[in-house]
LUMROZA-530281 format. One record per residue: z, y, x of N, C-alpha, C, O, CB in turn. Coordinates in steps of 0.001 Angstrom, whole numbers, padded with zeros to 6 digits, always signed. Last residue first. Glycine has a CB too. Example, Ala and Ser with C-alpha at 12.3 -4.5 7.8 and 13.67 -1.06 7.14 Angstrom:
BEGIN
+007080-002250+012850+007140-001060+013670+007870+000030+012900+008039+001138+013409+005725-000598+014084
+007800-005690+013190+007800-004500+012300+007800-003300+013200+008465-003319+014236+009046-004473+011308
This chain:
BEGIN
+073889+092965+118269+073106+092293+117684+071876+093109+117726+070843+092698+117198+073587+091908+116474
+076184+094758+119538+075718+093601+120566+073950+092950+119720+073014+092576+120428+077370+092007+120591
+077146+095529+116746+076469+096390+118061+075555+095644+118877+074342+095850+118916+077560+096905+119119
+077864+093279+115251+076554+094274+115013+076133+095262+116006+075001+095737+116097+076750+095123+113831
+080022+091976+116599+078794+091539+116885+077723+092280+115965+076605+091764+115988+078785+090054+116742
+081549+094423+116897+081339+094426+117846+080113+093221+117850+079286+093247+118762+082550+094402+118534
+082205+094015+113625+081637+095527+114269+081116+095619+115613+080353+096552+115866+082746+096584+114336
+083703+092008+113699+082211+091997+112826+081488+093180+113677+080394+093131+114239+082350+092458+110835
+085592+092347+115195+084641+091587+115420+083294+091252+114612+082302+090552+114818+085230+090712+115574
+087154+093859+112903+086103+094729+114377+085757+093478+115540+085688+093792+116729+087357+096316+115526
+087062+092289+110767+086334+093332+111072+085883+094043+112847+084923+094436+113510+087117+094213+110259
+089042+090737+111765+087506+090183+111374+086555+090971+111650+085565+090795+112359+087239+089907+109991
+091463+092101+112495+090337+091488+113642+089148+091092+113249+088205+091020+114036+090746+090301+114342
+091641+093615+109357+090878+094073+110643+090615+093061+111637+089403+092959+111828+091610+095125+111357
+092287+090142+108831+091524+090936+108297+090970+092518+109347+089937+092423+110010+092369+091171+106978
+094996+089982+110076+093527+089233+110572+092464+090231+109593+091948+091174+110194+093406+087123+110065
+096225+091953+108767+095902+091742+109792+094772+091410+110586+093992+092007+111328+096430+091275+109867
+096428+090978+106315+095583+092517+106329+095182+092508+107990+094114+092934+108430+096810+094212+105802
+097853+088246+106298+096384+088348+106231+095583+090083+106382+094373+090256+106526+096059+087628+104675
+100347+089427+106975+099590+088859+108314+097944+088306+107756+097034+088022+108535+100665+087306+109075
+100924+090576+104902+100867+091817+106451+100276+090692+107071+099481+091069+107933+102618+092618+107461
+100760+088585+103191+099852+089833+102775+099899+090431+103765+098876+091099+103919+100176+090732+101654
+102370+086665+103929+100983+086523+104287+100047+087501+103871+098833+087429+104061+100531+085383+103848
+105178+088836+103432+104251+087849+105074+103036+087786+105198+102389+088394+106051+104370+086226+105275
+105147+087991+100851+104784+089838+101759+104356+089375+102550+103130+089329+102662+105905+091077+102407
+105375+085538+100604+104117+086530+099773+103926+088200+100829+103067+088988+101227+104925+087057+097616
+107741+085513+101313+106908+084680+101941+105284+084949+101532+104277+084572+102132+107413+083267+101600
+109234+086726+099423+109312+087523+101063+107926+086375+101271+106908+087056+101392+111300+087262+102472
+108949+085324+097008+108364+087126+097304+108179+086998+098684+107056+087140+099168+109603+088657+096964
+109919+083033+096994+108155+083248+097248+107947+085092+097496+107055+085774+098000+107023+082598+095387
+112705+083305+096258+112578+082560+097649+111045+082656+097747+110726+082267+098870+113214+080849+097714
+112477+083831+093791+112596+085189+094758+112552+084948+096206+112432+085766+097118+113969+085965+094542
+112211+081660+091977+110762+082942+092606+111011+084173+093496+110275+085098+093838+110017+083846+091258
+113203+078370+092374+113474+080076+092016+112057+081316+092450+111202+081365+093334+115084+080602+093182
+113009+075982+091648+112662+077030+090474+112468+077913+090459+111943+078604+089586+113165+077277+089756
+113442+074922+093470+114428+075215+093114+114371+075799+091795+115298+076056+091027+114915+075834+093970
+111390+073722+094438+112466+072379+094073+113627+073157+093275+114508+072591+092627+113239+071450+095693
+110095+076053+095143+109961+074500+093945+110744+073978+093479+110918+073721+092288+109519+073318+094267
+111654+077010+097055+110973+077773+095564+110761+076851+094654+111201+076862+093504+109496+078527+095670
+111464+075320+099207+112928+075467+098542+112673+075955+096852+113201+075527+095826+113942+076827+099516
+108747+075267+099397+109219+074046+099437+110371+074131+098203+110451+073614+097089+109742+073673+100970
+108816+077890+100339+108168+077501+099260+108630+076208+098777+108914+076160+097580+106847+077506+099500
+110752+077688+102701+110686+078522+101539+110116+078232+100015+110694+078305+098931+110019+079479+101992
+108869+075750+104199+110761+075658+103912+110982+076646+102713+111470+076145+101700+111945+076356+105497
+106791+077322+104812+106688+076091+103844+108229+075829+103625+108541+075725+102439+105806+074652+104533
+107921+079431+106428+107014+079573+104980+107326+078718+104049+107852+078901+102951+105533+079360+105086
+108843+078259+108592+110093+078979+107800+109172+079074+106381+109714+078799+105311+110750+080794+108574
+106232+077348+109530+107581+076744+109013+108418+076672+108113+108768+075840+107276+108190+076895+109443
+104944+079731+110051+104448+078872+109009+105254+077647+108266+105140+077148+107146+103358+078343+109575
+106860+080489+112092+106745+081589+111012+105880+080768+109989+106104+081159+108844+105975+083133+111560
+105961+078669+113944+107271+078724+113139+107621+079839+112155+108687+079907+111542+108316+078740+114054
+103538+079487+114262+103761+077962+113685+104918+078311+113294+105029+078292+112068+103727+076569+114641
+103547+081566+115719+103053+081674+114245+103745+080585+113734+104527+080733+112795+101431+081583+113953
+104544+080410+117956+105335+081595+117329+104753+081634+115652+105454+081713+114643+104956+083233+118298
+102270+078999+118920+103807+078484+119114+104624+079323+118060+105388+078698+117324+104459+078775+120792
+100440+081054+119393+100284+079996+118759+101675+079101+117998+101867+078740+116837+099582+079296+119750
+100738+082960+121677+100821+083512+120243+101595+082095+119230+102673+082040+118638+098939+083993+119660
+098660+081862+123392+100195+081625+123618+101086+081996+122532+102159+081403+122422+100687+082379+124789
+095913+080398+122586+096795+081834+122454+098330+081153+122563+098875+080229+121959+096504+082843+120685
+094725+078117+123546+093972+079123+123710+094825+080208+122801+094060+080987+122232+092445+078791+123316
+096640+076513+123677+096067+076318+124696+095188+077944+124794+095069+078673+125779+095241+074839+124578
+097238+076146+120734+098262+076515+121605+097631+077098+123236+098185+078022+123831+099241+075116+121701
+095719+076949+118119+095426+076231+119208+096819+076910+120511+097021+078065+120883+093531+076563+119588
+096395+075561+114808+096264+076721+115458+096503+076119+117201+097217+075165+117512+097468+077929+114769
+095235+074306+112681+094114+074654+113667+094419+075175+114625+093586+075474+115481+093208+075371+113308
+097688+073268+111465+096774+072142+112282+095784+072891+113163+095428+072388+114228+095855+071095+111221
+098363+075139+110208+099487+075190+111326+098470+073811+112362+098572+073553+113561+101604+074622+110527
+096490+075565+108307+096914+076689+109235+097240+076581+110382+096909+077246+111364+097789+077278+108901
+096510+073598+106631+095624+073512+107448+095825+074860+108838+095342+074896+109969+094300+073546+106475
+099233+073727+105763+098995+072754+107040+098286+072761+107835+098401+072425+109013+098787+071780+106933
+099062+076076+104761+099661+076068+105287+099937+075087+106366+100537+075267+107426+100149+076302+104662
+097291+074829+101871+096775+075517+102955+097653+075775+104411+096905+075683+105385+096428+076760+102354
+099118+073580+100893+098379+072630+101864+097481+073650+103232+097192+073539+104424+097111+071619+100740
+100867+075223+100086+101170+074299+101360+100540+073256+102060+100813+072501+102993+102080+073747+101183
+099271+076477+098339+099584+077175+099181+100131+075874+100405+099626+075817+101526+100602+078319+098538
+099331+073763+096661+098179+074404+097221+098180+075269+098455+097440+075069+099418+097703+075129+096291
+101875+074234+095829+101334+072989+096291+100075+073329+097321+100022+073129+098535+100869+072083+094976
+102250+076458+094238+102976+076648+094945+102283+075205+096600+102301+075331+097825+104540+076551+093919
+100288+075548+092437+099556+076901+093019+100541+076470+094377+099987+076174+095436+099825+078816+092023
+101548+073667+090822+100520+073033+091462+099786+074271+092243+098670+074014+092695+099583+072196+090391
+104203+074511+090165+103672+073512+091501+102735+073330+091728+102527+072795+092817+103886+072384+091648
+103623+076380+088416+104044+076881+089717+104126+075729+090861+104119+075911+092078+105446+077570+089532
+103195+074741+086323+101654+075747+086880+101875+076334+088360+101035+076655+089201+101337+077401+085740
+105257+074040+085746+104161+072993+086011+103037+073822+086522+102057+073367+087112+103707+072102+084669
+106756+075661+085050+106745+075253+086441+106168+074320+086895+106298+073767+087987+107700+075061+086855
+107291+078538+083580+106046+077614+083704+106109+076630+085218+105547+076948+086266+104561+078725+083704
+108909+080413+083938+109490+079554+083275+108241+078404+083027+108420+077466+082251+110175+080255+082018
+107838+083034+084698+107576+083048+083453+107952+081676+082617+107700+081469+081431+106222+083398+083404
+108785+082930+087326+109237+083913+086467+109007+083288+084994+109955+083087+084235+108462+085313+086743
+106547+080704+088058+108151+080631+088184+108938+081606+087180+109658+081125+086305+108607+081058+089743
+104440+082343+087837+104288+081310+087271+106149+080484+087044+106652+079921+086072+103060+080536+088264
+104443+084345+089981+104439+084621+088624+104911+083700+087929+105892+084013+087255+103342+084901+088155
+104574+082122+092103+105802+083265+091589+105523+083808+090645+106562+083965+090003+106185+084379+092382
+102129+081423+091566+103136+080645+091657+104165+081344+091438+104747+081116+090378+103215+080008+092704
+100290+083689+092055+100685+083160+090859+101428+082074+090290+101493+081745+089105+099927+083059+090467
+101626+084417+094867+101281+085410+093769+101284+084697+092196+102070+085039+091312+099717+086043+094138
+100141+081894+096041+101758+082560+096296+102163+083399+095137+103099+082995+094446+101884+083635+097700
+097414+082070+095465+098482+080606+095056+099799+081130+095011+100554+080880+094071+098540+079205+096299
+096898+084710+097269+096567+084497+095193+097597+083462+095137+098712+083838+094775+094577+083678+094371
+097211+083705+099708+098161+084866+098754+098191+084990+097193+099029+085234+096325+097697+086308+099106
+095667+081787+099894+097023+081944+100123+098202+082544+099362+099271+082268+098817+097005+082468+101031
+093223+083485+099912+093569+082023+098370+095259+081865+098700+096045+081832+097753+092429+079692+098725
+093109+085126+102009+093219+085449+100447+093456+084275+099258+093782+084342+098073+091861+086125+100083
+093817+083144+103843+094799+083756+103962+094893+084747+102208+095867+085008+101501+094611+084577+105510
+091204+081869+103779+092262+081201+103808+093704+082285+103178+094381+082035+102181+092310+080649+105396
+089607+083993+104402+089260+083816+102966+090551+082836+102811+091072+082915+101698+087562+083134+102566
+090476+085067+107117+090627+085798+105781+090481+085305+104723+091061+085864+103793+089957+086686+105613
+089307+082244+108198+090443+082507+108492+090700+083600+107085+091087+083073+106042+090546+083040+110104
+086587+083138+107594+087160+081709+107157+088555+081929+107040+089084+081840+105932+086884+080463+108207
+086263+085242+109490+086496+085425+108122+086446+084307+107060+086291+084527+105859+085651+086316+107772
+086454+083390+111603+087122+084405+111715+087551+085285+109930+088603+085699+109443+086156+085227+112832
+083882+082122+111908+085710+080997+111596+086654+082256+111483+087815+081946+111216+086540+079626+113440
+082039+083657+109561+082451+083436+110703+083893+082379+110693+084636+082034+109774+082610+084844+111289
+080332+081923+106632+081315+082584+107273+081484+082296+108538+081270+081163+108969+082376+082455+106724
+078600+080336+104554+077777+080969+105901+079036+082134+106453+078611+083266+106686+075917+081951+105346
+080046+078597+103502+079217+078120+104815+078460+079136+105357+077775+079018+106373+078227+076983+104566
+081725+080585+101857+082025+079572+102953+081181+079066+104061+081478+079082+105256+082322+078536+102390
+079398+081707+100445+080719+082515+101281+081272+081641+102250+081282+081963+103438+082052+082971+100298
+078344+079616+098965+077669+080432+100537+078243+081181+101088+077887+081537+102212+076549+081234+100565
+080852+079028+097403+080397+077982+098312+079863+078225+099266+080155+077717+100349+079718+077226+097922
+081141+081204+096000+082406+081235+096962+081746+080003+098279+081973+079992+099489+084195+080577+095900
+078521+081041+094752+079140+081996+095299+080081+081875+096469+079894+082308+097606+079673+082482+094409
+078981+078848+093414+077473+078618+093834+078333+080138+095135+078573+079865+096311+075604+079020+092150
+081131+079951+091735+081405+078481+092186+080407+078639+093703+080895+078575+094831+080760+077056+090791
+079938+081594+090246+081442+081815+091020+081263+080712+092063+081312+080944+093271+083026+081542+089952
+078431+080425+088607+077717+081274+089633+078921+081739+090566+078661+082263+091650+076846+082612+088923
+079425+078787+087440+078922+078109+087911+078099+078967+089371+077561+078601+090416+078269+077462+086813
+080787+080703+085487+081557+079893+086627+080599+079051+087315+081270+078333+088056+082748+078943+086071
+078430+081292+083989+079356+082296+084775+079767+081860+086121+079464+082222+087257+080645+082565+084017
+075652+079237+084198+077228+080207+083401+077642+080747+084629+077310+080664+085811+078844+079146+082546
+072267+079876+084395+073451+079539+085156+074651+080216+084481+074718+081420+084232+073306+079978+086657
């Protein structure tokens, strides 16, 4: 088996055998990588590499704003427009070239993925007790 094939075979049982909770983290880490090397990718005057990361990030960003359940967190309403203002940003980053309109929107999903990230955890921690 090559390398990438074991990356691949890898990220795939990471996925199906994840909680929706650390689904949610693995979203929020490809997020941040696409953001990260899209703004690299801007800096460095490559902007064919910065749409297609910058792109990515906004799809993920749909799938974000599609799961999030209004009914079951009142929260819900509030993220969405903080996923808004995101994609308006990134959006603007593209069209504009520029990479300083992806920093702030890069910090964001780095404090709001560390975030979820502990809830994963101490829902990991509370179904190993219970288990």
């Amino acid at each position: 088996m090559t390398l990438q094939a074991a990356q691949t075979w890898y990220m795939e049982e990471t996925v199906a055998t994840a909680t929706p909770a650390r689904l949610l983290c693995l979203l929020y880490d490809r997020l941040a990588r696409d953001l990260g090397q899209g703004r690299t990718a801007l800096l460095a005057g490559r902007r064919d590499d910065a749409d297609v990361k910058l792109e990515h990030a906004i799809e993920i960003f749909t799938e974000l704003v599609c799961t999030l359940d209004g009914n079951a967190w009142q929260g819900a309403g509030d993220l969405a427009r903080i996923y808004s203002w995101m994609v308006s940003q990134v959006i603007s980053a593209k069209v504009k070239g520029d990479a300083a309109l992806v920093g702030p929107v890069h910090d964001l999903v780095m404090q709001l993925g560390s975030a979820w990230h502990e809830v994963a955890d101490s829902l990991d921690q509370k179904t190993a007790v219970t288990a």
